[in-house]
N, C-alpha and C positions, 0 to 999 in steps of 0.2 A: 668667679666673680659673683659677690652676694650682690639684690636688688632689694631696695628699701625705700616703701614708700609710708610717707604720715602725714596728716594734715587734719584739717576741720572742713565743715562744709554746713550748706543751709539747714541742712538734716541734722546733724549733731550741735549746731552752736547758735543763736541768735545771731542778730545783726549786730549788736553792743558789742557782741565777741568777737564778729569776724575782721570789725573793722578795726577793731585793738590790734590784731595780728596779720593783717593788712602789710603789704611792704612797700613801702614809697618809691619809685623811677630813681629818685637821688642817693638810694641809702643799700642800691640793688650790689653794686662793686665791695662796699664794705661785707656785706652781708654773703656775696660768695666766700669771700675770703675767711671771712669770722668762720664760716659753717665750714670746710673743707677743714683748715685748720681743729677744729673744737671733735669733730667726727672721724676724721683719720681717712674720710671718703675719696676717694682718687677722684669720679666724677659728681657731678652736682645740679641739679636744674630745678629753680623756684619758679611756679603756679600761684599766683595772686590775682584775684578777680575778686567782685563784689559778694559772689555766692560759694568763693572757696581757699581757701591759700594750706597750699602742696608741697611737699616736698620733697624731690626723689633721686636717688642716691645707690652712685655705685662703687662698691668698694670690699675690702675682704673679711669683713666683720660685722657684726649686729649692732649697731648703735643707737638704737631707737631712743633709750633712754637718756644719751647725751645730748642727741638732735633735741628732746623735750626740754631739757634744762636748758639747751643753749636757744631756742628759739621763744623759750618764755623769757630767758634775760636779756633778750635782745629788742625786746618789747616791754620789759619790765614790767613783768606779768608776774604773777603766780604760777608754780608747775605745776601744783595741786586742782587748781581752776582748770588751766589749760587741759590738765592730764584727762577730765574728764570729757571732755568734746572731741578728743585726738580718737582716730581711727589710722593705724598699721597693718600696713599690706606688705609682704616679704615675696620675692623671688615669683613665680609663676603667679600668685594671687597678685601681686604686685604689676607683673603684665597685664595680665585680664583688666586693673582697675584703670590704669594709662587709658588702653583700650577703649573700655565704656567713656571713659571721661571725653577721648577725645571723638566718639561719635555720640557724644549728647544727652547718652543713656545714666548718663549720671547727676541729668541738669535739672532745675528747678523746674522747667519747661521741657518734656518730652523732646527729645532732637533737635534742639535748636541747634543753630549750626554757630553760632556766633564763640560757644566754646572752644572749635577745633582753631580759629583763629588766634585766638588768647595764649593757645597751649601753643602755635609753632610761633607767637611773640615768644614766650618765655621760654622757650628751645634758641629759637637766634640772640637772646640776648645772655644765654648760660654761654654760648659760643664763642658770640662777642667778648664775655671776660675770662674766656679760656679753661671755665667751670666742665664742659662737657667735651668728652670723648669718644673714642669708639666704641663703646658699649652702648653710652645714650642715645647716642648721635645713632646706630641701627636701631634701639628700641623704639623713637621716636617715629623716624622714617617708616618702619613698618606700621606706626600705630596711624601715622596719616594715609599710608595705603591701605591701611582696612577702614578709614573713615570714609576714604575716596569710595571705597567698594558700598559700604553699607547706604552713601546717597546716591550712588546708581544704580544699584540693583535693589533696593528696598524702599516703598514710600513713606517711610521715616520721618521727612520731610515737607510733604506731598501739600498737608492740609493744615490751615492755620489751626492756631491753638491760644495766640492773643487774640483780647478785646478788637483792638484795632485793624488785624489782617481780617478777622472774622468780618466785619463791618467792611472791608474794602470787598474782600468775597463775595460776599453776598449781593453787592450790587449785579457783578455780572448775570445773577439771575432775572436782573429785569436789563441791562446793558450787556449787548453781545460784544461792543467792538467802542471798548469807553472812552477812547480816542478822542473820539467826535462830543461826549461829554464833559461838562461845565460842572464844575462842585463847589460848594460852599461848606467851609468847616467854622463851627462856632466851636471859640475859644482856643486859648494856645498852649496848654498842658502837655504833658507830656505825650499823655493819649492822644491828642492833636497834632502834636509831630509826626509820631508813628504813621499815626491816619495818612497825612502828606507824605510820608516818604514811601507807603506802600501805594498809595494813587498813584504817585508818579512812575512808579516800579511796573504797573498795572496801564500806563500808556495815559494817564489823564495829565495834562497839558495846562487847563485853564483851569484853575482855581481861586477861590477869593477863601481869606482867611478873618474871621470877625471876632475882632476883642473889642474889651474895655478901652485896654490902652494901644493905641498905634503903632508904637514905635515894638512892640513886642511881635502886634500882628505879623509887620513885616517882614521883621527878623527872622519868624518861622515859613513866611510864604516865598519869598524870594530865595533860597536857594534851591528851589523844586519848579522856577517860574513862575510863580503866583503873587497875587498883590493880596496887601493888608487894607481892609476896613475897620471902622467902627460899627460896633453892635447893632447904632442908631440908624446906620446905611443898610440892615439888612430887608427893609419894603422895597425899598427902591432897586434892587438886584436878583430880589428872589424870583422873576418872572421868568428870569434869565440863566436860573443855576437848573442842573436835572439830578443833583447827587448834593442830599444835605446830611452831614453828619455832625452832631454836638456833645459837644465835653463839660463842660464849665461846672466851678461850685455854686450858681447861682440858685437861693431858695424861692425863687420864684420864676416859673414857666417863662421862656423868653423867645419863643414863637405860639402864636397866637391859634385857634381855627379860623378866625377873623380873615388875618393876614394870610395865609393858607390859600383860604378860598376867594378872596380878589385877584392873587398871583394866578391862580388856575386859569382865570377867564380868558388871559390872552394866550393861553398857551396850546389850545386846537389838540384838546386832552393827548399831548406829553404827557407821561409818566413822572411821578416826584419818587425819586427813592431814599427815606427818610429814615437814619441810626439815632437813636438818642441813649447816647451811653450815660449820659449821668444820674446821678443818684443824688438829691431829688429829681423830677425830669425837667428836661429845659426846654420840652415841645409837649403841647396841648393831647392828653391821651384823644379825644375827639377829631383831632385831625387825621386819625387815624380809619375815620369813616365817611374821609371823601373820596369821592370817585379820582380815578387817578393816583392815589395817594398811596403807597406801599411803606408803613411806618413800621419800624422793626425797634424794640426796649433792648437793654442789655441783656434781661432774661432770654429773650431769642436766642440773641449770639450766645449764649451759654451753654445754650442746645447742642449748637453749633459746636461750638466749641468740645462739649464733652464727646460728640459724635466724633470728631478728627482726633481727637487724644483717644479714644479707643479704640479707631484704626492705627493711631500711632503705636498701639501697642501691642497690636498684631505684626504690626514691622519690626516691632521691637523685638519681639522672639525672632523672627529673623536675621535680625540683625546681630542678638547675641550669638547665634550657631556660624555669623561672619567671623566674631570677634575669638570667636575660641579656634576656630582653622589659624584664625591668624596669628594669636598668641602660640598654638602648639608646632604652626612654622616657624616661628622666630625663637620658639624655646630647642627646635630639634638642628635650627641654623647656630645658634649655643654651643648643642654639645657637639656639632660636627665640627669647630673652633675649637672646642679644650679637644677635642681626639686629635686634631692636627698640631696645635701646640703640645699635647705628649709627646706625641708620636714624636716631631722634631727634635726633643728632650733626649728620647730615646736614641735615637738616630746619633746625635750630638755624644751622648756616652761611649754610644759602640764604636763610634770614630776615635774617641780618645785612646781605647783598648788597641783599635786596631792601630794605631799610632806607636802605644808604647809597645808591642808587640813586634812589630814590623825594624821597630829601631834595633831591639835588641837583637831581632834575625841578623839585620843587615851590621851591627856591632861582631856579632861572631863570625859573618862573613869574611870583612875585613881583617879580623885576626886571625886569618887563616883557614877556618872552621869547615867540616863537611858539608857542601852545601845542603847534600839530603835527609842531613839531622840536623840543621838547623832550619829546614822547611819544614820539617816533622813536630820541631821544637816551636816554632812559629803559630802551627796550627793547634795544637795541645794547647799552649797557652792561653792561645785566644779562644778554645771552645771554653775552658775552665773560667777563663775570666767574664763571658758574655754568661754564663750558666750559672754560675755561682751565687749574686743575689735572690734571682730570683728561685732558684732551688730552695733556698733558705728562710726563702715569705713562704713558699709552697709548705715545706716542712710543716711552720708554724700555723701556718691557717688552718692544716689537716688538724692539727692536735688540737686545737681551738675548735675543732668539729664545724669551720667553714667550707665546706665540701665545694661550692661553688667556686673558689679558685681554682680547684685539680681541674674543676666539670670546665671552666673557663678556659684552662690551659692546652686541655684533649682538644677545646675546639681551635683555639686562635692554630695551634701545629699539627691539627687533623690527625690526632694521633689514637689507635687504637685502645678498645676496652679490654685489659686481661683480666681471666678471673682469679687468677694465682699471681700474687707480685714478682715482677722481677728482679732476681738479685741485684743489689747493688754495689753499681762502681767503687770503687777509692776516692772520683772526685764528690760520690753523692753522701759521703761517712761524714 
């Protein structure tokens, strides 16, 4: 069974690109069927996400090039375009790449984990339309038990590597136990959600969310338990938050030192622990030199940030010496599958022999026949007939100067080395 993998990814193709070749939820059933059919592939499982679309395929032929015509007409694309951004991975290289993919090592983000999920969506739903089988269905399994392995035994995952987790992180350096802390997030971007859904992940409870508009605030604070304000309510709250992190496109600073330092007064120097992710800043560089006051710029977390991607990638080499145990178990679980389907093969031949063999004894039986030369005749028949092809590849491959079938054959019947040949039979002429 040949394995065949092709696709684009962040690294080979823009965003313009990826999303052209993008596969829709509604277009997924046509789309197995089109690819199976167009490739001759027995099995089939499509990888579609924002940073990649996959495709990997098992069947008895190399079809790289069909898959590229039919997946650029299927998007009515260019092949020529396309062909340039495609990277193919076959048979073992094709493992390995499953592999990294599905423990992260092939993401835009060092180990994120949010990949391995994507990859066993598009595993249950090749299922669901009866695109994958026994081939896929173990490569898969295996590739999620080496993801399983590489997030417990390796910190792969360990340290953030977004803006946002960085900025949740770092609080606990001033908050042991953020439970008991109050946050306030300005703005509701995207970064702003992240923020909320790693506080709450991180045990913080109470939050307020401040926008422009209201009705946005809340959207993003109430499903983490938190309530939505306006921008304008931020003097009136701030006495009361111990974790302020801001996002906004706003080009003018929208906390003050001012306001800063009247909120301090009733706070019996509490600690402020202050993120300002945006770009320009939304909080007063000078607030960053009051007492109490712990103000941390984006540049910080970047620090951060690059510090954790370089242990990440200490885990990484780790994690690849996972990924290759695990690829050469599932490549050597393969061929102990085809040795058992030969072998059955074989098994199944020699039954037929001994079948027509057995008949023809017991045919001469019945006609009267001597039983001890028609046993004799039973056994002759059936060594000539079990002996015969293969003698005959043997022949061939010596003269071909493939030595390692004779060297093959000494061993599987443990037969000795002469150094003068043995006459041979009448059935070996």
């Amino acid at each position: 069974m040949a394995l065949l993998t092709l696709g684009i990814n962040h690294r080979t193709a823009p965003v313009e690109l990826r999303e052209r070749v993008a596969f829709a939820a509604e277009r997924m059933g046509e789309a197995f069927s089109e690819l199976r059919i167009a490739s001759g592939a027995t099995e089939a499982t499509i990888l579609s996400t924002c940073n990649r679309t996959e495709i990997y395929l098992a069947g008895d032929d190399d079809c790289a090039a069909v898959v590229l015509r039919w997946l650029a007409g299927f998007h009515d694309m260019d092949a020529a375009e396309l062909e340039q951004a495609l990277y193919i991975y076959r048979d073992s290289e094709a493992v390995r790449h499953i592999m990294r993919v599905a423990c992260g090592l092939d993401s835009m983000v060092l180990g994120e984990p949010q990949i391995l999920g994507q990859l066993k969506d598009a595993y249950a739903l090749a299922r669901e339309h009866g695109a994958s089988g026994m081939f896929l269905s173990r490569l898969f399994e295996q590739s999620f038990s080496v993801a399983k392995r590489v997030r417990t035994e390796t910190a792969i995952g360990e340290n953030p590597v977004s803006v946002a987790y960085a900025a949740v992180s770092m609080a606990h350096k001033i908050f042991a136990n953020m439970g008991r802390n109050r946050a306030l997030l300005i703005g509701a971007g995207r970064t702003i959600e992240l923020v909320a859904r790693h506080l709450a992940d991180a045990g913080v409870r109470d939050f307020l969310v401040a926008n422009r508009t209201l009705e946005r605030a809340q959207a993003l604070a109430q499903p983490h338990g938190g309530r939505g304000i306006l921008l304008s309510e931020i003097p009136q709250v701030l006495s009361d938050v111990d974790i302020v992190i801001s996002s906004t496109a706003s080009q003018l600073p929208i906390l003050g030192k001012g306001a800063v330092e009247r909120s301090l007064k009733g706070r019996k120097h509490r600690p402020y622990f202050m993120v300002d992710i945006a770009v320009p800043r939304d909080i007063e560089p000078e607030v960053g030199t009051l007492d109490d006051v712990y103000l941390y710029t984006v540049d910080d977390l970047r620090h951060v940030i690059e510090e954790n991607v370089r242990s990440r990638e200490g885990a990484a080499r780790e994690a690849e010496n996972l990924i290759s145990a695990g690829a050469d178990e599932f490549l050597s679980q393969l061929r102990a599958l085809d040795a058992v389907a030969t072998l059955k093969q074989f098994r199944q031949r020699a039954e037929v022999l001994r079948d027509v063999e057995t008949e023809k004894a017991l045919r001469n039986l019945r006609n009267g026949g001597d039983p001890e030369t028609a046993m004799r005749a039973l056994a002759r028949g059936l060594t000539n007939k079990l002996l015969h092809e293969p003698s005959v590849q043997v022949r061939k491959a010596s003269a071909e100067g493939r030595v390692e079938v004779t060297n093959w054959l000494r061993e599987l019947h443990q037969l000795e080395v002469h150094d003068e040949p043995l006459s041979p039979t009448p059935e070996d002429l």
